[in-house]
N, C-alpha and C positions, 0 to 999 in steps of 0.2 A: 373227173377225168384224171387218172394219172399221170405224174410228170416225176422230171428230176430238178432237184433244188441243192442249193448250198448253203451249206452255214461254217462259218472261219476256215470256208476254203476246202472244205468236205462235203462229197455229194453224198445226200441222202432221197430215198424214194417216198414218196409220198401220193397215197393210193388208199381207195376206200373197198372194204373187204366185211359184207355181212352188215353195214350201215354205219360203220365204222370207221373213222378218218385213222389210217395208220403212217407212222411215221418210222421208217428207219435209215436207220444211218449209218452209213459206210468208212473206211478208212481211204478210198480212194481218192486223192485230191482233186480239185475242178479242172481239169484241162480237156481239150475234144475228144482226144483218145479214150479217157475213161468216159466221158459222156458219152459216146459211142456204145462203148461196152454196160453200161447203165441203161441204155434206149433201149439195147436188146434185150436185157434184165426186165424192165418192167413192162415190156409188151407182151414178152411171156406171162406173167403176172396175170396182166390183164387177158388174156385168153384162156388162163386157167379158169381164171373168176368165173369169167362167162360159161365157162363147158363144166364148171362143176367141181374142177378136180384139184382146185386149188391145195397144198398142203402146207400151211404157214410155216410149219416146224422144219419143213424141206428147205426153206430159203431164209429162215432167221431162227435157227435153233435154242438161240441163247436170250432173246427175245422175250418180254413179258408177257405179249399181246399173245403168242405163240403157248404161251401157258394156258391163257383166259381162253383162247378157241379150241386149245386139245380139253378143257373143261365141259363147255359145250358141247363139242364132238361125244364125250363119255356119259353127258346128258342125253343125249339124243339116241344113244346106244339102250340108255335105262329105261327109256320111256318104250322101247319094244318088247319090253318084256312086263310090262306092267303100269299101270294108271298114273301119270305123272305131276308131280306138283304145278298146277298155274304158270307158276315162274318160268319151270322147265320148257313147258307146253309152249309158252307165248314165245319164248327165244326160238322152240324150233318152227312154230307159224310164222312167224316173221322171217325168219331165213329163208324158209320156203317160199316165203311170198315178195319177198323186195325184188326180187330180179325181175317183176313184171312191174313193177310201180314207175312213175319217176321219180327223181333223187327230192323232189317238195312234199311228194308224197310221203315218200318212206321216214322224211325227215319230221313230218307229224306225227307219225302213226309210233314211232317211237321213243318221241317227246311225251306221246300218249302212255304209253306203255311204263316209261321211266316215273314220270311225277304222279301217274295216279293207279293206275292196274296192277303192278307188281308188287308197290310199295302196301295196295291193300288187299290182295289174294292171291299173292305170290307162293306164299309159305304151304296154301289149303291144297291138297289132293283138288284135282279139275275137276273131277267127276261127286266132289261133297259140297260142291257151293249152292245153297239155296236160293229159291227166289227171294227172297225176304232179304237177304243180304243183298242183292243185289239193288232192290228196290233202295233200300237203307242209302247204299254210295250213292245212288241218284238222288235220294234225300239232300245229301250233305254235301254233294256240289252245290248244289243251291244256296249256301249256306257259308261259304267260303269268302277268307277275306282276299279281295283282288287290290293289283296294285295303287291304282286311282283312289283308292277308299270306299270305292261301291261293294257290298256284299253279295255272292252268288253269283255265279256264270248265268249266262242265259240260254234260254231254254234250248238254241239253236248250236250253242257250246256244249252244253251238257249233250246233247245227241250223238255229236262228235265223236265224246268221250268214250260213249259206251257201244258206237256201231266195230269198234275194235273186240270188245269184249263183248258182242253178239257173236262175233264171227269166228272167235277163239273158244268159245262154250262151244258154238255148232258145231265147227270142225272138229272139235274131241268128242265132243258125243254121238257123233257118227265114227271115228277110228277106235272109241271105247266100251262105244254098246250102252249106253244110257241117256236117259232123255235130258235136254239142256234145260237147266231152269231158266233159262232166258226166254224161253216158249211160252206166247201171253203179253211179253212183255211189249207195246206198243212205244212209238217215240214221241216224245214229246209235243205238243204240240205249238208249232212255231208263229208266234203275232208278224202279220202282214205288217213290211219296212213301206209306208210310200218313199217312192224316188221324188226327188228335189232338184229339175232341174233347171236349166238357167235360162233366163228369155233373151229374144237375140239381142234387144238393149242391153243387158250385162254383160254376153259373151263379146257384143265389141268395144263394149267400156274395159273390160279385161283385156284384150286382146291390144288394145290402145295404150295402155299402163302398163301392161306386165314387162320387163327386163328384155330390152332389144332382141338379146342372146334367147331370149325364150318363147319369142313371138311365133316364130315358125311352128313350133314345137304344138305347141295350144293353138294356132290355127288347125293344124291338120289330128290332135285330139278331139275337138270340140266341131268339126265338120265331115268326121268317117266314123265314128263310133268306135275307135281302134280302145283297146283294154287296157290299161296300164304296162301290163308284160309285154301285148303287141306292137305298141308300139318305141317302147324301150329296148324290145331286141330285134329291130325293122333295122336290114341291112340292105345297101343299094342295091345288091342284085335283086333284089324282088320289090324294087318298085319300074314299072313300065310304064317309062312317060307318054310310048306310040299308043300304046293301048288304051291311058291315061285309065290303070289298074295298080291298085297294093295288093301284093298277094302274101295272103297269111299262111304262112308255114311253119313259123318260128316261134318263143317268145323267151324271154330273160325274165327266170323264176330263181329268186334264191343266189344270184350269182352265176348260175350255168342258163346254156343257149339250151333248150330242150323242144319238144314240137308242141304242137298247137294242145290249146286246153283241149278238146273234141275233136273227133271227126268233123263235127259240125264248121267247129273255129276256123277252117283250113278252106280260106275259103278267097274272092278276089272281090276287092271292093274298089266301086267304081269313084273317080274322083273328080269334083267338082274344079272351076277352072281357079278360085279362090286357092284350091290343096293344091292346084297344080303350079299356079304361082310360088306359094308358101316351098313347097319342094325344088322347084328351080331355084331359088334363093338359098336355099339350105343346100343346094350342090356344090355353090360358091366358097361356102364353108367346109364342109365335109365332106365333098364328094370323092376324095382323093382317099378317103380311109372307109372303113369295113362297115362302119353304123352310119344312117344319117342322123340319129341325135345321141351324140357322144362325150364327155368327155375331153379336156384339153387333151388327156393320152389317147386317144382312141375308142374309149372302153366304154360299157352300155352306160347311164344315165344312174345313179342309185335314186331309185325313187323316194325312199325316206327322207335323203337328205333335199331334191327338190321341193318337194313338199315342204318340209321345215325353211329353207332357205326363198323358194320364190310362189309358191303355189297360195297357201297361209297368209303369208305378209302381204301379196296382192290383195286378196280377199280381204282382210281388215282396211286397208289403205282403202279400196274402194265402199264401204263400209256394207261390204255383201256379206249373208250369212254365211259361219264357215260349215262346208263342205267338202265331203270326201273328193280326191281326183276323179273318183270312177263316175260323178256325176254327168262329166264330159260326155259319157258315154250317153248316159243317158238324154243330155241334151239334144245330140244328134239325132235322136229317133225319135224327141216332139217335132223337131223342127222338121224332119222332111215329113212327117204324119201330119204334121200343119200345113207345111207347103202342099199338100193332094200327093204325094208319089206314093205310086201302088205298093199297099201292105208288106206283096209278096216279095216285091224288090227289097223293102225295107229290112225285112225278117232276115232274106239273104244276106244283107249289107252287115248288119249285126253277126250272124252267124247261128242265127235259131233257125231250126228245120222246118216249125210250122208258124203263122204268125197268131197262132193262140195266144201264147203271152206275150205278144205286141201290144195285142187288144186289152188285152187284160190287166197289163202294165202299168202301158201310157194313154188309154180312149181318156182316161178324164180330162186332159191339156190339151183335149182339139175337138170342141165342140162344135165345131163348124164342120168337121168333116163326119163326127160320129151320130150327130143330133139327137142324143140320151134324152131332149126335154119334148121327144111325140108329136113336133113341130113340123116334119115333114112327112108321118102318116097322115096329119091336119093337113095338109095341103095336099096332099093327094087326095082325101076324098073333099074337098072343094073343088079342086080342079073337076070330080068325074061329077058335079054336079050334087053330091051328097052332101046335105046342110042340114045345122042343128034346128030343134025347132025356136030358139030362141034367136037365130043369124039373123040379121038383120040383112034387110033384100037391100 
């Protein structure tokens, strides 16, 4: 989101343009008057952005950034007249396509683009890259030193990598009339993650231990199935104590409030009287500002640093295996699968459409409800009378 900012008493605008964090800076000093006339500045800005017609060189001529996109712009001129290099290609797919992304997305797809796509078929006409080269890079991810020390992405990383540069082959080989070597090419095949999650004895030995300040917090994680993003950018207006509903609309990705991961994620989930407590309590505290789990400022919760600060150090201190936060999630969906509540309530509560991969997920941690050991076809036909011939009368 655009805004206006100062630095030694000079406003400068600050706006993202093409996926691009720009920064410029004015001669005007910070007082309302000029922030005034700055608010109107960059709102215009921003509605050019949006409608297309933005001209950088129209509102910072002198500018550098303003060089780099009349660049671009003269790129994108060249490639109608003729087969364009990779490089060229991918800056103009990407411009054409962020305006429909959100801002985590776009922020991947051209961290993608930067450290591995450009740097290695940038330079090649789009339309001479062969399969073989292609295969090669997927080779050689595999192969790469990571930061940990481990060598190779995995297989579910490298996928990542290359559904950008499926999409940027296809696209041009359809705008340039030749077949993508990408055709053929299948993904990776990704090994089943089991979930790991936590039985109610841990979750209330945690929930016992964990930092006053953060009790609420992992109560209403670990009993709603809320996401890490959902329930870091959960603001009061959308929790309904009458209704005794959280409604998902929202989530905090990256620093910005943006909407729900899915259609699906967007969704109301019903809260037990433990969440309803844990959230009365938490009103006490914040109910007076914009998040209910915030911040001494106000501001969303940085999960990294939760994590690092009370999430981790709980988990050792109790000497429980370490585990990702998002296993919370996963815990709320053995336990009400354990408790008997129906699949489909379930699936909804989570925010999946069918409860196919409920089953499929989490049936092994609730034997009692799924009976996988043929124990209750066994008893159904005893019950109607049908016995082996070794049963003893």
């Amino acid at each position: 989101m655009a805004s206006i900012n100062q630095r030694n008493g000079k406003l400068f605008f600050d706006f993202r343009f093409r996926g691009l964090r720009c920064r410029e800076h004015t001669n005007l000093d910070d007082n309302p008057e000029n922030r005034k006339r700055a608010k109107k500045i960059i709102d215009r800005i921003e509605a050019e952005i949006t409608l297309g017609t933005f001209d950088y060189s129209a509102y910072f001529p002198t500018s550098k950034k303003a060089h780099q996109f009349k660049l671009i712009e003269q790129r994108v001129q060249q490639t109608m007249s003729g087969v364009p290099l990779f490089g060229d290609f991918a800056e103009v797919w990407f411009a054409e396509n962020e305006v429909g992304w959100k801002r985590s997305h776009a922020t991947t797809v051209r961290g993608t683009l930067d450290k591995h796509l450009i740097p290695e078929f940038g330079e090649q006409p789009v339309n001479q890259l062969e399969k073989s080269e292609i295969l090669s890079f997927r080779a050689a991810l595999g192969k790469v030193n990571r930061r940990n020390g481990k060598v190779g992405l995995s297989a579910e990383r490298i996928n990542h990598v290359m559904t950008p540069l499926r999409m940027i082959l296809n696209e041009a080989a359809d705008r340039f009339a030749f077949v993508s070597p990408f055709r053929g090419i299948k993904s990776l095949k990704v090994p089943r993650t089991d979930v790991e999650p936590f039985s109610l004895k841990d979750v209330q030995k945690i929930i016992t231990a964990v930092r006053p300040d953060f009790r609420n917090y992992y109560i209403v994680r670990f009993f709603t199935g809320m996401r890490s993003a959902e329930i870091d950018g959960l603001q009061w207006q959308y929790v309904d104590f009458e209704k005794r509903q959280i409604l998902i609309r929202q989530t905090y990705v990256m620093g910005e409030i943006t909407t729900a991961k899915t259609d699906g994620s967007q969704r109301e989930i019903c809260i037990s009287q433990v969440v309803f407590d844990a959230l009365k309590a938490q009103q006490k505290v914040t109910g007076k500002k914009q998040f209910v789990f915030c911040a001494r400022n106000g501001n969303p919760l940085d999960g990294n640093n939760v994590c690092k600060r009370v999430w981790y150090p709980i988990l050792r201190y109790l000497n429980l295996k370490e585990r990702r936060p998002y296993q919370t999630r996963h815990t709320a969906a053995t336990l009400w699968l354990a408790a008997g509540e129906n699949p489909e309530w379930i699936a909804r509560q989570m925010g999946h459409t069918t409860t196919e991969m409920l089953f499929r997920v989490y049936s092994r941690f609730v034997p009692n409800l799924t009976r996988q050991d043929g124990s209750a076809f066994e008893q159904l036909l005893l019950t109607n009378g049908l016995k082996g011939e070794n049963h003893d009368e």
